[in-house]
N, C-alpha and C positions, 0 to 999 in steps of 0.2 A: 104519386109522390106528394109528403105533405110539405109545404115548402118552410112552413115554420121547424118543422122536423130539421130538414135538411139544412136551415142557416146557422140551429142550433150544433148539428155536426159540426160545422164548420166554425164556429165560436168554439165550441170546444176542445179541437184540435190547435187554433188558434191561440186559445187562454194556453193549451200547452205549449207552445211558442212562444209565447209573453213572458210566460212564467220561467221560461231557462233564460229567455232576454232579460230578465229581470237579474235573474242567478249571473248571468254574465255582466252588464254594467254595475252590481255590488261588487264582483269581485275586481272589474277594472278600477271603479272609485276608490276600493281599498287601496289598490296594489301600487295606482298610478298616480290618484288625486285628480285634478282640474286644471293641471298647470300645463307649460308648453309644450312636453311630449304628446298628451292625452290631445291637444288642440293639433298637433301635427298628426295624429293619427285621424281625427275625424277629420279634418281638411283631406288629409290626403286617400280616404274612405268615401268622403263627400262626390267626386265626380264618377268614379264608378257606379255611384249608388241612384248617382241623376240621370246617367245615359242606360240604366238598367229600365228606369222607368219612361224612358225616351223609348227605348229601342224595344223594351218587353210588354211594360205592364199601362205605358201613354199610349200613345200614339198608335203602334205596331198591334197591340190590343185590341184596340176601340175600334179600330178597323178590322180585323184578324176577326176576332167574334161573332160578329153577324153575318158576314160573310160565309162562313164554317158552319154558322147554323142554318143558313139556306138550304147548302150542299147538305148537309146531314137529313136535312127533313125533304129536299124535295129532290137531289141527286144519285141517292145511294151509297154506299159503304165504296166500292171502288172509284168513285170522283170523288171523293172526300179525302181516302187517302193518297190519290194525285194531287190534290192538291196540297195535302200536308206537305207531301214527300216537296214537292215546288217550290212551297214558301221557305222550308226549312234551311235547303239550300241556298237560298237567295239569303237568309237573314247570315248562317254561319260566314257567309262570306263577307259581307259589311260587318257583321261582328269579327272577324278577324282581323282585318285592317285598323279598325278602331284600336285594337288590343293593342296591335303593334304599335300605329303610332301615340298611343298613350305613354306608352313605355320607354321608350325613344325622347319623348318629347317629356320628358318627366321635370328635368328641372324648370322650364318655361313656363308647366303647366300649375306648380308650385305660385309663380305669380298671377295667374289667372287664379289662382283659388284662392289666397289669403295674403295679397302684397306687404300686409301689414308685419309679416314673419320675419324681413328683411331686417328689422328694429334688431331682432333677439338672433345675436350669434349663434349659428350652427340647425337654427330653425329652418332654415331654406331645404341648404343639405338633406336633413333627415327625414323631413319631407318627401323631397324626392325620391328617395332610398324611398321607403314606404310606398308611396306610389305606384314604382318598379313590382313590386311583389306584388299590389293589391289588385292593380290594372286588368290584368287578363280574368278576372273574378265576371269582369261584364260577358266575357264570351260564354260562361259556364252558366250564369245564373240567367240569361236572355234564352237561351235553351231550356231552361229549369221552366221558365214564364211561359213559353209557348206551347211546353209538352201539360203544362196546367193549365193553359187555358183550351188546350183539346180534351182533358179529362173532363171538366167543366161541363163543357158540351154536352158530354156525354153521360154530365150527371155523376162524376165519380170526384165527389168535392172534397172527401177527408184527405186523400192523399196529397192533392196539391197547400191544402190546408198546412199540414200537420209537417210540410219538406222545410218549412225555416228553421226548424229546432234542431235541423243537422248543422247548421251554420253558426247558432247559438254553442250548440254542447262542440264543434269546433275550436272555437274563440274559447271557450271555457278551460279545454285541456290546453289548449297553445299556452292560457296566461299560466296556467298553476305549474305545466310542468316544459314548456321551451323559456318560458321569461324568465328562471334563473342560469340560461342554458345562454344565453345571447345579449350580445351588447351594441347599443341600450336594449334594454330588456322589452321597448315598445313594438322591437319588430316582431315580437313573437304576435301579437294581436291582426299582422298584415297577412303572416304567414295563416294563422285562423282562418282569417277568411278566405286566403284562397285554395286551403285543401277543403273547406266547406261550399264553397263553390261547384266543386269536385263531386262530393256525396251527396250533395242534393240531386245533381244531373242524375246520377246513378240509380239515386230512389225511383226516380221515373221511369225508367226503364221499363222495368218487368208490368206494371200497371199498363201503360203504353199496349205493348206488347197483348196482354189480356184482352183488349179492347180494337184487335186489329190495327192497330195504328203505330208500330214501332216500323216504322219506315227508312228506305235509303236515301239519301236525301239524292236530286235531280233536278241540276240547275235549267231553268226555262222560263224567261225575263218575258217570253212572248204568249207566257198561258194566260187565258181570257181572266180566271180568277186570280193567278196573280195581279195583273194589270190592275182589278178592280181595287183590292187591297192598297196596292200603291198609290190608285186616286184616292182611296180613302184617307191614307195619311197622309197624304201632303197638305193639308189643312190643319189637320192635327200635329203635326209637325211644328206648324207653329204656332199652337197655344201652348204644348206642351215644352217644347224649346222656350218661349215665352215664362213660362212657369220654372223651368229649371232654372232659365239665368236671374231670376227673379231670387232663385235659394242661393245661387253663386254671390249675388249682390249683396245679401244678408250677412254670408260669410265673410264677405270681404269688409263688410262694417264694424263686424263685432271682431273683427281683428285690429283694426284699428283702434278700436276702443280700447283692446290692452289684452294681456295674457288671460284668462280663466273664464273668456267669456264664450268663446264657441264651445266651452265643457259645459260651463252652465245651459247654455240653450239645448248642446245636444241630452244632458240628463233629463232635464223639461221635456226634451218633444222623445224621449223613452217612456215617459210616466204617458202623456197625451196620446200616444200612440194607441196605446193598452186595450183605452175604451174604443178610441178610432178604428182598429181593426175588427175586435170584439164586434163593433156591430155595423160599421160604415162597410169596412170590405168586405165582412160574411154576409149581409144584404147585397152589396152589389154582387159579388160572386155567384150569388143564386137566381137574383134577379134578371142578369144582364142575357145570359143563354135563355131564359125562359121568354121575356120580353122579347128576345129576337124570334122567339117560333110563334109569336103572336099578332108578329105585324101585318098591320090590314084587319084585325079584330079588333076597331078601334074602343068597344066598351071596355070587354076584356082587358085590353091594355092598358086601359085608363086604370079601371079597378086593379090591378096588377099593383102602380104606380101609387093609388091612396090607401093601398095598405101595409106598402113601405114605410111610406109619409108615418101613417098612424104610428107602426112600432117606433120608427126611428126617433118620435118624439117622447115616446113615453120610458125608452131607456138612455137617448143621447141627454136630455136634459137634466134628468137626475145624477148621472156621470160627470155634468159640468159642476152643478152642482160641489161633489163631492172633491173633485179636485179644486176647483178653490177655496173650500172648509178642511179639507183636509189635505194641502201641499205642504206644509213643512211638517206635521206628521208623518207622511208616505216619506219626505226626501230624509228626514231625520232617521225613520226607520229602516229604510233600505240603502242611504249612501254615507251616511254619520260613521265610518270607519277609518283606519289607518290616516290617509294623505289627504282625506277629503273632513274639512274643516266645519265649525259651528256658524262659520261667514262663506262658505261654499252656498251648506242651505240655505240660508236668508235669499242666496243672492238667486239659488237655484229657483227657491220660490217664487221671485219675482216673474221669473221668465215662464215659470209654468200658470201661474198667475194670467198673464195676458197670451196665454195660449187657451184657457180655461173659458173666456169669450166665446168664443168662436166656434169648439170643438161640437154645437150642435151642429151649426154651418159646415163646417168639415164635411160631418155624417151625413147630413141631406146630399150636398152634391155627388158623394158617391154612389144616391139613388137619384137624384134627378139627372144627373146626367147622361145614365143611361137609357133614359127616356128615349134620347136624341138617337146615343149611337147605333141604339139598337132597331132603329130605323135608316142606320146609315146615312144618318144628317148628323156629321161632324164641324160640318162649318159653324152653325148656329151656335152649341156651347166652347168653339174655339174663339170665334168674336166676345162673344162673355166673360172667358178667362183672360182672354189678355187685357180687357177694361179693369178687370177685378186687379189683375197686376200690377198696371200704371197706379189704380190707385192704393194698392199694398206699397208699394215704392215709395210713393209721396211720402205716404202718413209715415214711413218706416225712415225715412231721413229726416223728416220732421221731429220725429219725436225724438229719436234717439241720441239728441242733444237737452232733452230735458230728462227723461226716465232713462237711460242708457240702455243695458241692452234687453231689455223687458221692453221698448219700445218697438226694439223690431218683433217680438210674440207677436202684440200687441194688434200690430201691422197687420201681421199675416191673419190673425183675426177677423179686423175690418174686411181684409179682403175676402175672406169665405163668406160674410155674411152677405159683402154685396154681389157675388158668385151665386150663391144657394138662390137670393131672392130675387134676381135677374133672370136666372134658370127657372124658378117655379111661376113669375110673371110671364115670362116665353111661350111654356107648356099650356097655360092657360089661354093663353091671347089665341096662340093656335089651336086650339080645342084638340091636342094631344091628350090633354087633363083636365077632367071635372071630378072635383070634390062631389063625392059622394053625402047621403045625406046623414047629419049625425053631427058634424062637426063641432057646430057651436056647444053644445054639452060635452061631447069627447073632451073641448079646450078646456070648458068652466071646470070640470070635474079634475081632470090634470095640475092646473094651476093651484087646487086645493090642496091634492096630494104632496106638491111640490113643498109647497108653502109649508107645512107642517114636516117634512123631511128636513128645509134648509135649516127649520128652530132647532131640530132634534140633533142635527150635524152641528150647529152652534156649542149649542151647551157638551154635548157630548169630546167634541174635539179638546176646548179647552186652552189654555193659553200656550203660548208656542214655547216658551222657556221651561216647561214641562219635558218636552219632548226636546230637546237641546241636551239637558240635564240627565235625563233617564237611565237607567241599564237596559242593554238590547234587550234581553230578553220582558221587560215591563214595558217597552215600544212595540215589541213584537204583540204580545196579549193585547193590551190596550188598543191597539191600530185594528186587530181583528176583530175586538170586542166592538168597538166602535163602527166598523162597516157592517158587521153583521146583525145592529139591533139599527142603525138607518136603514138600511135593506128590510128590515123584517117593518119597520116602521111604513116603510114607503108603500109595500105591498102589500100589508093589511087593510093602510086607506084605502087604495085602490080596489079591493074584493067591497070594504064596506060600500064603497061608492057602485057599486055592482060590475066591475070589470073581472071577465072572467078569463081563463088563456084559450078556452074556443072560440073565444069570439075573433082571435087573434090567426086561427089554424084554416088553413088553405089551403086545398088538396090542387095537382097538376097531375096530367094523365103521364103516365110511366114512356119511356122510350121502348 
């Protein structure tokens, strides 16, 4: 298997994801605007989407993974699927509990998310309402993450890839055709997610199934692998619970701060996301199963781990790049409709702007960290992220009384960066990681390519009142014209400086 091959699968099942994400928060920003229904929807969106990543794709993960790739590589196909069938059962039934009491607890959970809602009459309520509907999505889509990270495993990465874009073209038909059907027309966006909850699970099924592994689930709290799983998150448990209350704490600022600001931040971290998936998650998705069947091949490992590093800098940094030369181009061209105003994008840019920081740090930790897990040392980057936290927090209330709410981006920022280089001085100290040789020219040569991209995104982007002013369709041309000759620009240095894409391609023996 060549693993550049396979992450590219997985990028571009993903870009197909992005790109209906895309088609769906255009049509929310039209339809809805930035104002306090759209902030009652993502607050009340918001804790399903943190305990997904708690219960699926944190914690439950990071331990889940290598664990499963033990069993696979040194157990056989029948204790692999004992142990699916084990764990399965053990998570649907904490995931059910959760479900209920969310649901139940719905108006109380309203002031744990955004106390600041209490300000704006009838924002509490609708909230809650919202909730109610969206709540049980964590028990569908914690399923969804498990039965993809047993694909993973097993090397079968488009499918778990390409299952968000059921939840996107969800949310899509809910606004266009239940939101003139219900009032307020926002619940139609709750209902989206949770019949897409639904048809994702479903997609996995039959793939499952293919691969031996659609199993009945069999609750057994006392099986040796499960045990192991569970010591493995209880550490994770609380970096990632750490991390989650850290996004709750965000939310509950920029509520404070006033109506339109949890839209602004969540339109910014849809645009942020784009690249971060594209190549943070499709790197670790491939990395993370492979790194675990190599543990105790301490060169291998290593070299695994600096050919990450390599790619991830030569496409996360031109990506940062390009979102902060071209944020109010992207937000202009993609959210500039109906409800969503000329002072929405300004303000949106701000927020993608110091999100725009950070987004190499994003990428790395999603490959350095599984450095760690994939040796099943969770402790080590759970200590990391919750320092990175503390100091995300600080700086995020500090600021946010001088830059509002572009301070908390800003924040979360800081804190990747001192996450990524905490995590890659760790890796180091314990000879998990040595840099291979090459580096210092890899860097010099990079910096050059960079350097001549940011002038060509400069001049080419153009002054912001342009793209304020425009007709969609001269935004839309323009905006492509524009990425598609920095693109061609960036990769022509790159070939003249002699980088080639074999130098990048890396075969892995087949399962």
């Amino acid at each position: 298997m060549n693993l550049l091959k396979a992450m590219g699968t997985v990028s571009a099942m993903t870009l197909l994801s992005r790109i209906t994400g895309l088609v769906r928060e255009i049509l929310k920003a039209a339809i809805f605007g930035a104002g306090a229904q759209v902030d009652a929807f993502e607050a009340a969106f918001r804790l399903p989407n943190l305990l997904r990543r708690l219960f699926a794709e944190g914690a439950f993960s990071q331990a889940f993974v290598p664990v499963l790739a033990e069993y696979q590589k040194q157990r056989g196909p029948e204790a692999t699927r004992d142990l699916v069938r084990k764990t399965t059962a053990l998570l649907m039934l904490v995931l059910l509990i959760v479900a209920v009491v969310g649901v139940l607890a719905a108006p109380w959970l309203v002031y744990l998310l955004a106390g600041g809602f209490a300000k704006t009459p009838g924002k509490v309520a609708l909230t809650a309402d919202l909730i109610r509907i969206v709540f049980p999505y964590i028990f569908f889509i914690s399923l969804v993450s498990l039965s993809g990270a047993v694909l993973n495993v097993y090397r079968r990465f488009a499918i778990p890839a390409v299952t968000p874009v059921l939840l996107n073209l969800s949310i899509i038909a809910a606004t266009v055709f239940l939101a003139p059907r219900v009032n307020p027309p926002v619940l139609a966006l709750a209902w989206g997610v949770a019949i897409g909850g639904v048809a994702q699970l479903v997609l996995q099924l039959y793939p499952l199934y293919k691969i031996g592994m659609l199993v009945c689930p069999r609750l057994d709290c006392k099986d040796v692998g499960v045990r192991r799983i569970l010591k493995l998150m209880v550490p994770a448990l609380f970096g990632v619970s750490a991390a989650q209350i850290s996004i709750l704490i965000n939310t509950q600022l920029a509520a404070w701060l006033g109506d339109g600001r949890i839209s602004w931040i969540t339109y910014a971290d849809r645009l942020m996301e784009f690249p971060s998936a594209l190549l943070g998650v499709a790197l670790a998705t491939v990395l993370l199963p492979v790194l675990a069947r190599h543990h105790g091949d301490g060169e291998r490992y290593s070299s695994l781990l600096d050919w990450g590093l390599r790619l991830a800098l030569l496409l996360a940094l031109p990506a940062a790049l390009a979102l902060c030369f071209l944020a109010a181009p992207m937000i202009a061209t993609l959210f500039q409709y109906g409800q969503f105003t000329a002072d929405d994008v300004l303000q949106t840019r701000l927020a993608l702007l110091g999100y725009s920081v950070g987004l190499p740090a994003l990428i790395l930790v999603k490959i350095l960290a599984p450095g760690f897990y994939a040796r099943q040392d969770v402790k080590t980057p759970v200590r990391i992220a919750i320092t990175s936290i503390v100091i995300t927090q600080i700086c995020a209330i500090s600021m946010m009384f001088h830059i509002g709410h572009a301070g908390l981006t800003l924040a979360i920022s800081i804190g990747a960066c001192c996450n990524a280089s905490l995590l890659f001085l760790t890796l180091f100290r314990q000879k998990i990681y040595a840099p291979q040789s090459g580096w210092p020219v890899f860097l010099g040569k990079l910096s050059i390519a960079l350097c001549i991209f940011a002038v060509a995104l400069y001049f080419l982007s153009g002054k912001t009142s342009i793209w304020l002013e425009a007709l969609l369709v001269e935004k839309i041309m323009r905006l492509l014209a524009t990425l598609f000759a920095a693109a061609v620009i960036y990769f022509a240095v790159l070939w003249c400086l002699g980088f080639r894409l074999r130098d990048f391609s890396r075969k892995e023996e087949a399962i």
